[in-house]
C-alpha positions, 0 to 999 in steps of 0.5 A: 132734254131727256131725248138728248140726253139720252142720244148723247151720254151713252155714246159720247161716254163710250167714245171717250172710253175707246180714245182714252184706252187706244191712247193711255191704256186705261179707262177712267173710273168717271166714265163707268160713274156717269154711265151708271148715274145717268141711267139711274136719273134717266131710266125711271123718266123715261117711265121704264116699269120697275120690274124692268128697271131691275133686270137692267140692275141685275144685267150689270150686277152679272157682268160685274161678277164675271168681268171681276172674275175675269180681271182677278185671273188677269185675263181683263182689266179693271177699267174694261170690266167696270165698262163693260159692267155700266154698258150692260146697265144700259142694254137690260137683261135680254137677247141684247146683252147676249148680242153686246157679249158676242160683239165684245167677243168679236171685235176683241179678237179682231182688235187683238189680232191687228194689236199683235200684227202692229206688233210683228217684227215687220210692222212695230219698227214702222209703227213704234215711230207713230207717236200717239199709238207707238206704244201699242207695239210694246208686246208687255202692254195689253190689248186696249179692248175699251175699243171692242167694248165701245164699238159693240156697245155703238151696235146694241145701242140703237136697239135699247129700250131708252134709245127706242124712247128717244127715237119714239120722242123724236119722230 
């Protein structure tokens, strides 16, 4: 029950995220809120020291603090910064946060680059018929960077501690 657990809300909460940003620009709080529990009930099961248990608290806390300053001088969203804030509970305060952090990088620039493509006087008046993602070529809207979070978080996740536990359990 742990290994799946383990196996499945981190992945399927960051899925959830990414749909909801690409088609509602928003994320919703429950998302960051069952990421968060469900590392708090999971981790100390899976007997992660508590020294270690720490530095992934601290590893959220960091984030928190630059995601929240980032969103204070609008260049990021509430909901994008509390993701971003529960992912890196996940990953630890280690080389994989680091790498997390250079993802969300990347696959932001590459997502506001096909944003701003969809956007261009070439595309937007093919695109802005698509029903579900038309919106996306109002250039008032934002970028819906849950994506780029979620795609780097499907990176890092395999190389987590819980999910080497998990992957230990099931061989």
């Amino acid at each position: 029950m742990l290994v799946a657990a383990i196996v499945v809300v981190f992945p399927l909460c960051l899925a959830y995220a990414a749909f909801t940003d690409m088609f509602t620009m928003t994320i919703p709080n429950r998302v960051s809120v069952i990421l968060v529990l469900s590392f708090v009930v999971i981790a100390p099961m899976t007997g992660m020291a508590w020294p270690q248990y720490g530095q992934h608290f601290l590893a959220a806390l960091i984030v928190f603090v630059v995601g929240f300053g980032l969103f204070g001088i609008g260049v990021m969203g509430g909901g994008d910064a509390k993701l971003l804030s529960a992912t890196s509970l996940w990953l630890g305060l280690n080389m994989q946060l680091l790498e997390f952090a250079i993802l969300v990088s990347v696959f932001g620039g590459l997502l506001t680059l096909v944003v701003l493509t969809m956007r261009s006087d070439k595309f937007a008046c093919y695109i802005g018929r698509i029903g579900l993602i038309g919106y996306l070529t109002n250039p008032k809207l934002g970028v819906p960077y849950g994506i780029a979070i979620a795609c780097a978080g499907f990176v890092c996740f395999p190389a987590t501690a819980l999910m080497q536990y998990a992957i230990s359990r099931m061989v």
